[in-house]
LOSE-814773 format. One line per 10 residues: number of its first residue (from 1); their letters; for each residue x, y, z of N, C-alpha, C. Coordinates in Angstrom, 3 decimals. Each point is the difference from the previous one (the first is absolute). Example, Ala and Ser with C-alpha at 12.3 -4.5 7.8 and 13.67 -1.06 7.14 Angstrom:
BEGIN
1	as	13.190 -5.690 7.800 -0.890 1.190 0.000 0.900 1.200 0.000 | -0.350 1.050 -0.720 0.820 1.190 0.060 -0.770 1.090 0.730
! end
This chain:
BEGIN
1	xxxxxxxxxx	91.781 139.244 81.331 -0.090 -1.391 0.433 -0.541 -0.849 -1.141 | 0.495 -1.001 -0.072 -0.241 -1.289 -1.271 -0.016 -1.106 0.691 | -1.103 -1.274 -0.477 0.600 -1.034 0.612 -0.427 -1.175 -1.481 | 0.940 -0.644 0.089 -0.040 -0.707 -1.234 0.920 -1.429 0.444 | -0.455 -1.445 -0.610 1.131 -0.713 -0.294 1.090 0.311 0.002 | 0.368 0.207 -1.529 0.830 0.686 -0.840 0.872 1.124 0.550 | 1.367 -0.283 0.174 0.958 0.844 0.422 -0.142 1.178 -0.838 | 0.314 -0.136 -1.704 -0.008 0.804 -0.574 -1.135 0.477 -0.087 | -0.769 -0.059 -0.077 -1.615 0.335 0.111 -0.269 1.184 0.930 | 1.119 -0.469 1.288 -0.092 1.114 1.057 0.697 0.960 -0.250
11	xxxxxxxxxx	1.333 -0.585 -0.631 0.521 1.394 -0.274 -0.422 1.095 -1.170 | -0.399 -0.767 -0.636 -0.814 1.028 -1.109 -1.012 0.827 0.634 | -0.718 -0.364 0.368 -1.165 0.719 0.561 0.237 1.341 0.743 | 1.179 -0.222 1.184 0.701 0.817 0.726 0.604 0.863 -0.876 | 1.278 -0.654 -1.158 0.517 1.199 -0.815 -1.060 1.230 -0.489 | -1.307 -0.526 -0.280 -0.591 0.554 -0.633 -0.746 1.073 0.974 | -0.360 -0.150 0.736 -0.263 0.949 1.362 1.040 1.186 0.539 | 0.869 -0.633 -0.443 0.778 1.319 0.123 0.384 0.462 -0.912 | 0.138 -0.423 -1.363 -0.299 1.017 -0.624 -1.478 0.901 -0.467 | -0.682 -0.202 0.735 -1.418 0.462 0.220 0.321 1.272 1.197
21	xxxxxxxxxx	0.363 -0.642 1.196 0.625 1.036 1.081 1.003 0.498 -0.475 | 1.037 0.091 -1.108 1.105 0.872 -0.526 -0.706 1.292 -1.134 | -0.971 -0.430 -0.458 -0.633 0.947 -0.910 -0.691 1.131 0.939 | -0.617 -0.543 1.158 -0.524 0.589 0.706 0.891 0.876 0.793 | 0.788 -0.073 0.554 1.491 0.608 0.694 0.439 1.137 -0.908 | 0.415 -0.041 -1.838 0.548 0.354 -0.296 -1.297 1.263 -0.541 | -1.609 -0.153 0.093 -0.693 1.436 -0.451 -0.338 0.512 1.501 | 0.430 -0.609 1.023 -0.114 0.936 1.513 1.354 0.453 0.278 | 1.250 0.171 -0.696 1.253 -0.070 0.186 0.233 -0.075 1.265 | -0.347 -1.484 0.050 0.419 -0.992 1.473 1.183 -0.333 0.040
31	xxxxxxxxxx	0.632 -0.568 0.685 1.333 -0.927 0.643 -0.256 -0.982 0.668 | 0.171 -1.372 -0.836 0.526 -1.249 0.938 0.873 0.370 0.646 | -0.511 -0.869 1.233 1.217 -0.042 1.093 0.439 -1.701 0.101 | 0.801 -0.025 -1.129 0.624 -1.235 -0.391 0.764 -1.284 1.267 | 0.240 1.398 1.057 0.719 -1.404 1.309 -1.191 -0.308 0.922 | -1.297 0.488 -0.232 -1.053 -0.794 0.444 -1.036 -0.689 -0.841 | 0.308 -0.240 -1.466 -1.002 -0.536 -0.426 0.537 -1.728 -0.361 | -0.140 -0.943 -0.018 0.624 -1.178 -0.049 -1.255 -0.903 -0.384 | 0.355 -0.751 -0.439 -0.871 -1.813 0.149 0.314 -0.485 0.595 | -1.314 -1.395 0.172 -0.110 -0.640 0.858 -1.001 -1.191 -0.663
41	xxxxxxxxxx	0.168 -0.949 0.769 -0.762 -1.507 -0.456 -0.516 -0.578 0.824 | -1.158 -0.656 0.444 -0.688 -0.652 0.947 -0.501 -1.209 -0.216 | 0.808 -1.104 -0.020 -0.513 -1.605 -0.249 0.361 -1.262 1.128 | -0.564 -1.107 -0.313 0.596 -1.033 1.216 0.928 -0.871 -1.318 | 0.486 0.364 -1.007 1.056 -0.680 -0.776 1.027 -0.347 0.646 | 0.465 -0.958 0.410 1.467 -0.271 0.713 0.848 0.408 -0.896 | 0.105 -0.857 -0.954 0.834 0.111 -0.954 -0.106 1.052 -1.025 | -0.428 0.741 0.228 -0.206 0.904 -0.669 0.480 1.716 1.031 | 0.530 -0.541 1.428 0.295 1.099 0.944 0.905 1.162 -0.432 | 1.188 -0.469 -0.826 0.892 1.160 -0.099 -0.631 0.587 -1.726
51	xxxxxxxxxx	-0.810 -0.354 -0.228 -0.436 0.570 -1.409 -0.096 0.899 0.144 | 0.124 1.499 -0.724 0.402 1.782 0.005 -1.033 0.136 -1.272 | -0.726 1.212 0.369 -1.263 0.180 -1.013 0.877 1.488 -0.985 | -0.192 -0.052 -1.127 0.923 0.940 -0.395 -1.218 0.848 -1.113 | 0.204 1.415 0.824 -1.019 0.570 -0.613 0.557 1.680 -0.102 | -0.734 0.293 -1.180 0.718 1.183 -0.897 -0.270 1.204 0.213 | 0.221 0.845 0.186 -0.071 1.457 0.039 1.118 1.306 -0.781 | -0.789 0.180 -0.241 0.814 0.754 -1.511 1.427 -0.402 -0.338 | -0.191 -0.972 -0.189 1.086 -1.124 -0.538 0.903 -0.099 0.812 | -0.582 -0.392 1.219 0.917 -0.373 1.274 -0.327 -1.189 0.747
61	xxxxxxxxxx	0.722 -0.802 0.470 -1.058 -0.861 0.875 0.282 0.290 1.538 | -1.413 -0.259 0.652 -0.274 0.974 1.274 0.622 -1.318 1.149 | 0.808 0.541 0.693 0.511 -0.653 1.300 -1.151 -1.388 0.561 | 0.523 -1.218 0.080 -1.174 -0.678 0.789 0.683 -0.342 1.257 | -1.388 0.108 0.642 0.439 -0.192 1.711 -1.122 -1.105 0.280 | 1.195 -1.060 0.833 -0.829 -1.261 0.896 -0.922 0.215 0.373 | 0.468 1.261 0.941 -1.104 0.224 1.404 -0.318 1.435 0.448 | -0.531 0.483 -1.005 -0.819 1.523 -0.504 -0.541 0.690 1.664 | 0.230 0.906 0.368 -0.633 0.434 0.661 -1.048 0.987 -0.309 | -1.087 -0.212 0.489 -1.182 0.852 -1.005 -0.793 0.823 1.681
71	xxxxxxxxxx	0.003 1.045 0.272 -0.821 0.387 1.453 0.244 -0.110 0.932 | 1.385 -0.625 -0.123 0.535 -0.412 1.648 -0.230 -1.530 -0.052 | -0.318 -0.383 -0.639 -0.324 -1.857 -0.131 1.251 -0.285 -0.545 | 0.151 -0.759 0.337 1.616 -0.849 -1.168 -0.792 -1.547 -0.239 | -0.177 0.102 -1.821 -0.710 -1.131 -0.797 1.013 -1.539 0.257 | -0.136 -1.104 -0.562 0.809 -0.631 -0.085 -0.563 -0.894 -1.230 | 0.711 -0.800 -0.800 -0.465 -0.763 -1.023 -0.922 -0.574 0.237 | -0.636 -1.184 0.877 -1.033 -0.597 0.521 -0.506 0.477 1.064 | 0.139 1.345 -0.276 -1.144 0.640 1.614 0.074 -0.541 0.822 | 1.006 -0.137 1.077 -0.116 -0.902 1.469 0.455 1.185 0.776
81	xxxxxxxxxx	0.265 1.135 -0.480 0.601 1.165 0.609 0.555 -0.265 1.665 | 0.654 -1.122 -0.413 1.175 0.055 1.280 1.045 1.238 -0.278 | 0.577 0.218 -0.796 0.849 1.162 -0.309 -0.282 1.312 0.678 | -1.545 -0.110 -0.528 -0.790 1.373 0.720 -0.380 -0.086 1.840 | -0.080 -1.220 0.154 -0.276 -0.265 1.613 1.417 0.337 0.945 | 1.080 -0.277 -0.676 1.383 0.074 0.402 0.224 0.935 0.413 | -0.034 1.362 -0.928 -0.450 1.231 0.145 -0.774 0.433 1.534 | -1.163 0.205 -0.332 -0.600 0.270 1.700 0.985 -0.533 1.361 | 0.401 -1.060 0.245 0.294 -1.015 0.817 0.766 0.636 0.441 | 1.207 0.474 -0.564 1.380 1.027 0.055 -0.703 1.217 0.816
91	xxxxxxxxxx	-0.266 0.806 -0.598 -1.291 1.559 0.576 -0.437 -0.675 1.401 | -0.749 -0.811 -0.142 -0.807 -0.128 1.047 1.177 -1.024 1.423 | 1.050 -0.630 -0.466 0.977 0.005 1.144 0.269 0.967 0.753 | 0.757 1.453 -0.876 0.198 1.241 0.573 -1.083 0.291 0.829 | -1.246 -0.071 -0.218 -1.136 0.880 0.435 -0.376 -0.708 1.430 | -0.162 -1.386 0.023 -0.049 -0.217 1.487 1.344 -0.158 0.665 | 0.706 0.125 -0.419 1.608 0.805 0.645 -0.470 1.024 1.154 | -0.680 0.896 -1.264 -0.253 1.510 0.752 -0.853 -0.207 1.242 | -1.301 -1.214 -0.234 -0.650 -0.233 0.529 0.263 -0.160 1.577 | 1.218 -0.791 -0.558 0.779 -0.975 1.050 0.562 1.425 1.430
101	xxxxxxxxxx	0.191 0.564 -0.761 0.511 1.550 0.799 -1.051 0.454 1.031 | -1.274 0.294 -1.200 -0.957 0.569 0.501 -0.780 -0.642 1.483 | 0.364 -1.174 -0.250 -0.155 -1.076 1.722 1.126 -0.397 0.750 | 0.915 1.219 0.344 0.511 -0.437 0.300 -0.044 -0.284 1.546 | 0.686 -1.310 0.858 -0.385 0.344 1.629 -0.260 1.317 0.325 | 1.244 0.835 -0.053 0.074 0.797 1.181 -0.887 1.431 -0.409 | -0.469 0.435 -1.226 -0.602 1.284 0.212 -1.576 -0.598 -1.329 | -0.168 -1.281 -0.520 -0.568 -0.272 -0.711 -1.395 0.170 -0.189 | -0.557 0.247 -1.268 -1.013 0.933 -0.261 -1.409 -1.269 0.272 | -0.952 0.569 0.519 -1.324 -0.934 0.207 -0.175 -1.111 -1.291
111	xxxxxxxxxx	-0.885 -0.672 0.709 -0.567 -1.015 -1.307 -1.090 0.608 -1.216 | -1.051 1.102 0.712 -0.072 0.690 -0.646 0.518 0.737 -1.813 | 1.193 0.444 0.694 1.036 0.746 -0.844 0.807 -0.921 -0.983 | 0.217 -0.848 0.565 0.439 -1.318 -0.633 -0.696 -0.473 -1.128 | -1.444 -0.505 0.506 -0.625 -0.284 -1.170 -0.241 0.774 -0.653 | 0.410 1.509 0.021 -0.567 0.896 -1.414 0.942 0.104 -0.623 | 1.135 0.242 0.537 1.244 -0.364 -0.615 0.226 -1.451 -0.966 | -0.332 -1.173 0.075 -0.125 -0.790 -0.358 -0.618 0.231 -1.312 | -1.272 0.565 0.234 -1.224 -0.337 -1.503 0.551 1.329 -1.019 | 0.587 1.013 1.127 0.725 1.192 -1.091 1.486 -0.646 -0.429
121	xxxxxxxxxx	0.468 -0.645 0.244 1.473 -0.177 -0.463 0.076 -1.479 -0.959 | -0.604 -0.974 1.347 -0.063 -1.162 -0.727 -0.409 -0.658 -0.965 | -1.991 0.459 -0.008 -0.451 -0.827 -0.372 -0.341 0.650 -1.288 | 0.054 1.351 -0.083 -0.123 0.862 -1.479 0.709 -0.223 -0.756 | 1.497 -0.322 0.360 0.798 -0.587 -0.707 0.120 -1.468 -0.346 | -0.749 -1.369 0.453 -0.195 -1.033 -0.686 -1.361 0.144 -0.445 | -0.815 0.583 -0.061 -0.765 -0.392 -0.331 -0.361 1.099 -1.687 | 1.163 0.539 -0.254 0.273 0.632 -1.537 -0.786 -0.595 -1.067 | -1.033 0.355 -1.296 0.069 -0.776 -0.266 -0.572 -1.526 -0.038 | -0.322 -0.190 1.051 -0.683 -1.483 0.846 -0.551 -0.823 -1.183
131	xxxxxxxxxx	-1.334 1.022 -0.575 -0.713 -0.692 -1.051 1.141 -0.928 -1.216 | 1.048 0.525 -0.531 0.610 -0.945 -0.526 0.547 -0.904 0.132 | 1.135 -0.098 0.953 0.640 -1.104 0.956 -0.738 -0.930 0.866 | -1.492 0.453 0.823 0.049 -0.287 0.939 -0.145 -2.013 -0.119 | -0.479 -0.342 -0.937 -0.242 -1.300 -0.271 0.852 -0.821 -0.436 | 1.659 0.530 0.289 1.366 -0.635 -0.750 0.151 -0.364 1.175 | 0.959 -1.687 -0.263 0.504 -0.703 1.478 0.847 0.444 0.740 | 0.879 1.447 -0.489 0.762 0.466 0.554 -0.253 1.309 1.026 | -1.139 -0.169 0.352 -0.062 1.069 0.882 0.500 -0.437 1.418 | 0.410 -1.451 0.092 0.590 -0.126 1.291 1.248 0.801 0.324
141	xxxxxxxxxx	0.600 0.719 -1.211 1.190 0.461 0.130 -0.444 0.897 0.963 | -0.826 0.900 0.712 0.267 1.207 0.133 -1.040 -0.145 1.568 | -1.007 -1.373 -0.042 -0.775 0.103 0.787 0.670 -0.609 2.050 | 1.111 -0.297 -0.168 0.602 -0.088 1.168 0.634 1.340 -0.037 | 0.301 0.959 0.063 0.572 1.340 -0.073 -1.398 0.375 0.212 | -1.350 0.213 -0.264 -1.668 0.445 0.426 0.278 -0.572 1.789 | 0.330 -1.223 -0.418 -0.446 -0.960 1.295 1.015 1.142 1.116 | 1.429 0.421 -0.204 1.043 0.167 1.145 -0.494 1.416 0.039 | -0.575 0.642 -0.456 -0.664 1.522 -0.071 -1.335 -0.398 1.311 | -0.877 -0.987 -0.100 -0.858 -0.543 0.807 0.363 -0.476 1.284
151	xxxxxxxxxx	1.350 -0.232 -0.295 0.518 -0.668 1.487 0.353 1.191 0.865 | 0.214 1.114 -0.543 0.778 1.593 0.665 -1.099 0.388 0.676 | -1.207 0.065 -0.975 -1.377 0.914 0.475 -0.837 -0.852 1.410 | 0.063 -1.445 -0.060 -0.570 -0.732 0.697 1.415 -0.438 1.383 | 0.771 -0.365 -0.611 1.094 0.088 1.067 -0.101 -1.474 0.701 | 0.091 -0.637 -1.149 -0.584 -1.320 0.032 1.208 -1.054 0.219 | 0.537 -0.933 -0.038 1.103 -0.611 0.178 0.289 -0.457 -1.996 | 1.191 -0.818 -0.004 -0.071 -0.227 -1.504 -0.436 -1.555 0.292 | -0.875 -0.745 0.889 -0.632 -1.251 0.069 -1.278 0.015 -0.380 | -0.650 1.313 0.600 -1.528 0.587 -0.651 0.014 -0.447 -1.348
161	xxxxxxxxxx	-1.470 -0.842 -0.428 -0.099 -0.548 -1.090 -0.340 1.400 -1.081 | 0.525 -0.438 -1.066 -0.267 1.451 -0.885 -1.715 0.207 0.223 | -0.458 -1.165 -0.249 -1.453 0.547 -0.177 -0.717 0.551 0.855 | 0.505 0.070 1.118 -0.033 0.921 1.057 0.112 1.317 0.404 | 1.283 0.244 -0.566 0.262 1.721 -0.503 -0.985 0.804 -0.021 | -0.573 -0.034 -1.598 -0.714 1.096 -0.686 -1.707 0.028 1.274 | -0.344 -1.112 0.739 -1.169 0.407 0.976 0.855 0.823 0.965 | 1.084 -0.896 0.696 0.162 1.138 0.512 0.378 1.390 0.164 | 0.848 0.495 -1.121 0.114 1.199 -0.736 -0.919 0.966 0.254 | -1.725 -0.597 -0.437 -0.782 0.669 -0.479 -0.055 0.238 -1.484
171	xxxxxxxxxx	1.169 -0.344 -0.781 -0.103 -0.101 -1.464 -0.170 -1.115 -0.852 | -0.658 0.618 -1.374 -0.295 -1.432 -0.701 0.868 -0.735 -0.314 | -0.410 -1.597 -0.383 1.327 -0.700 -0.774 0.355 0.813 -1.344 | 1.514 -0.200 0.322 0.450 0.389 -1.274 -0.644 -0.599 -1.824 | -1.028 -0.832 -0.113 -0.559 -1.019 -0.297 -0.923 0.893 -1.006 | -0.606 0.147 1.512 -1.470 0.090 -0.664 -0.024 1.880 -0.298 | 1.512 0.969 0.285 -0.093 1.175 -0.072 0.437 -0.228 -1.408 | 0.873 -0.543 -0.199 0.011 -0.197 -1.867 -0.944 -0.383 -0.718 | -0.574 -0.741 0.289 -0.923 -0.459 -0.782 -1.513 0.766 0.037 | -0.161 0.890 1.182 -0.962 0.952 -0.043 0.120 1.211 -0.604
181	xxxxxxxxxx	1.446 0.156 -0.935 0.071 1.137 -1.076 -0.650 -0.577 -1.326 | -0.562 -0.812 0.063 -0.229 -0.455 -1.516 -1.629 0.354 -0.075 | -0.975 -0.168 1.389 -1.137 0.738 -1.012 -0.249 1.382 -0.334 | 0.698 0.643 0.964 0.342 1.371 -0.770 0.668 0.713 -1.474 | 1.040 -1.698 -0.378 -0.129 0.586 -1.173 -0.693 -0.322 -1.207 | -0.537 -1.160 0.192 -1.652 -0.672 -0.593 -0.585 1.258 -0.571 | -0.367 0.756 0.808 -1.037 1.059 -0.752 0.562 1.006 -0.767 | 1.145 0.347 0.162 0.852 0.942 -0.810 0.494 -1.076 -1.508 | -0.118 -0.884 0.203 0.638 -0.835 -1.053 -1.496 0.042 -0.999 | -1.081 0.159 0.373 -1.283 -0.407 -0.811 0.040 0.993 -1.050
191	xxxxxxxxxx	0.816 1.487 0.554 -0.146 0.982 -0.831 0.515 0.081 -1.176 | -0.908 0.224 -1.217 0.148 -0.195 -1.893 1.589 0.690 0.168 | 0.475 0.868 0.512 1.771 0.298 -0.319 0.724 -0.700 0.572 | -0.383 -0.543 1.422 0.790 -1.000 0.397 1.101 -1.085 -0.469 | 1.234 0.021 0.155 0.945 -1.121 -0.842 -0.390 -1.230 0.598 | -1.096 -0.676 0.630 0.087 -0.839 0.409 -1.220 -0.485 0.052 | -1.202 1.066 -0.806 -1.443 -0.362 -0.419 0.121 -0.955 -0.466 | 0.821 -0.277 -1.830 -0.232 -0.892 -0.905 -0.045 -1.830 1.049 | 1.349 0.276 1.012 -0.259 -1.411 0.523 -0.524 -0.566 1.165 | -1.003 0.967 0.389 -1.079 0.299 1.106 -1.027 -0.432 -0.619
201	xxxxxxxxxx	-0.353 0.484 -1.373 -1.481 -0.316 -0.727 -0.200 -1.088 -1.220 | 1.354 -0.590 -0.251 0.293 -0.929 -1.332 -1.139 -1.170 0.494 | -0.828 -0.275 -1.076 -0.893 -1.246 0.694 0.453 -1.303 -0.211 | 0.727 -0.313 -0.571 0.815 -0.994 -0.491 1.031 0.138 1.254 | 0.688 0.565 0.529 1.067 -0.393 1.190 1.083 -0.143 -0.380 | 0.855 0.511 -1.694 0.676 -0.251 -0.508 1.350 1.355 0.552 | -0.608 0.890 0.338 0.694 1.286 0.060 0.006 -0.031 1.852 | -0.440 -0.605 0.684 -0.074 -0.291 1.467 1.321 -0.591 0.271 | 0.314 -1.270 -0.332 1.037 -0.715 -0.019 1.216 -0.451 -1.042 | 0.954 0.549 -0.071 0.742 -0.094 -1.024 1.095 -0.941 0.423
211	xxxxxxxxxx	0.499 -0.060 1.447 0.888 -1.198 -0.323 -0.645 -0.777 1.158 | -0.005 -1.219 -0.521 -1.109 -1.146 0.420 0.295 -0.322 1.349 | 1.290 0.470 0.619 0.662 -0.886 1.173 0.133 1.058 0.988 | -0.479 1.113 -0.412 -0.258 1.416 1.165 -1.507 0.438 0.572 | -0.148 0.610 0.937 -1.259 0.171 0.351 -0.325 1.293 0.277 | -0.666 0.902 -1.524 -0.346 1.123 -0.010 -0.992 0.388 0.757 | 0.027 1.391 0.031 -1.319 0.631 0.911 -1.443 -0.330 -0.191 | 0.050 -0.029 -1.511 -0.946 0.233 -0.245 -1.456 -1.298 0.629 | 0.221 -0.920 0.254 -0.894 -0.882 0.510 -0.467 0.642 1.285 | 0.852 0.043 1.213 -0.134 0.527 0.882 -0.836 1.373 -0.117
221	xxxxxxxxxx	0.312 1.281 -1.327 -0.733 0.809 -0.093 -1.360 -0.491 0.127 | -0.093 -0.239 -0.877 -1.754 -1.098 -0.901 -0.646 -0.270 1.384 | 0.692 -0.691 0.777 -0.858 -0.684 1.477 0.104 1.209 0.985 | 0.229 1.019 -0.254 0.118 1.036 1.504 -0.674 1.028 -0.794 | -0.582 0.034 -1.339 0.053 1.605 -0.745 -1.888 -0.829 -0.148 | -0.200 -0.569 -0.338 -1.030 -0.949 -0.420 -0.097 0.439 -1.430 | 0.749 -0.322 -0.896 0.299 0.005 -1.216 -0.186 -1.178 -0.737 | -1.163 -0.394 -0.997 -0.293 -1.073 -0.646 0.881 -1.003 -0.545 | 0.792 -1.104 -0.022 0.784 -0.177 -1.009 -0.721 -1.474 -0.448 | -0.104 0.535 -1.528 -0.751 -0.520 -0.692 0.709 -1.058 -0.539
231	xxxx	1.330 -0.383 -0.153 1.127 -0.452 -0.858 0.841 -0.956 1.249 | 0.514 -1.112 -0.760 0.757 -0.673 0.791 1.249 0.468 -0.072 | 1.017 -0.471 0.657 1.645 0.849 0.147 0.586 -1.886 0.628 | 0.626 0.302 -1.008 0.712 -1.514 -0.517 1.030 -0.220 1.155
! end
């Protein structure tokens, strides 16, 4: 990872990393696995959207991809990971499908059963992850598909106000279950190997926030972890 002005700046830096990781490959007689390794770019440049970062590997240049999937996340240039929300939405149609079965009139399984079914099928599956997405405007994609999973277990009409649902469920808002994965990872992030120490502990706030118009974890960490921050974040 590089972050620089400078296009070329970035790509240098990167060429040079791999040939750092190619030296290294070639005294463990390793193998790239060349159809998964690619670039990628992360800016709010408009005009600058279809720009392709071109970076070298033993005198090759490595595939760049828009929208990288890294863990099951799918990135997007300005992090709004609608791309990645799209994803779940699909899964989780099928799943209260099944749901839809599982109540059905004539031999249909308790409310009980329902709601465990729900938090095992449904909600493990949006809530993937949480800590990164959960603060992008696009999580509405997926949160009426939560809501029609709520309407099965409660057996509610589709006039029932959503905010209604999750009390009567017995389950939390979809809300506040995303957003309650993040102080758990607060304390794992504090740790000196951690990839995510350096911008947990930067006192300056420079490594917290990198693109000005997104809203990283890390604040939210700071106020739930009780973590000092000494540094303003622009």
């Amino acid at each position: 990872m590089h972050t620089d002005r400078d296009w070329l700046a970035v790509e240098g830096a990167l060429s040079k990393d791999m040939a750092t990781l190619g030296e290294y490959i070639q005294t463990w007689k390793l193998k790239l696995s060349t159809t998964k390794t690619v670039s990628a770019v992360f800016h709010l440049i408009n005009k600058e959207a279809k720009r392709e970062l071109k970076v070298n590997f033993n005198n090759e240049t490595l595939p760049f991809c828009s929208e990288p999937k890294y863990l099951g996340v799918t990135l997007d240039r300005s992090l709004t990971y609608r791309r990645h929300l799209e994803s779940p939405r699909k899964k989780l149609t099928s799943r209260v499908a099944l749901l839809r079965r599982l109540a059905s009139s004539g031999w249909g399984a308790g409310a009980t059963t329902l709601r465990t079914a729900t938090l095992a099928m449904v909600h493990s599956t949006a809530e993937y992850c949480a800590p990164v997405w959960c603060r992008s405007a696009h999580t509405r994609l997926i949160d009426p598909t939560i809501n029609d999973a709520l309407r099965i277990v409660t057996g509610c009409l589709c006039l029932t106000p959503a905010d209604n649902l999750p009390i009567l469920a017995g389950i939390q808002p979809a809300e506040l279950l995303r957003r309650g994965a993040i102080p758990s990872l607060g304390p794992r992030a504090m740790e000196p190997g951690h990839l995510l120490h350096s911008a947990l502990t930067c006192p300056s706030g420079a490594a917290a926030r990198r693109l000005k118009s997104r809203h990283p974890f890390v604040p939210d960490t700071r106020l739930r972890t009780s973590i000092p921050d000494t540094g303003s974040v622009a």
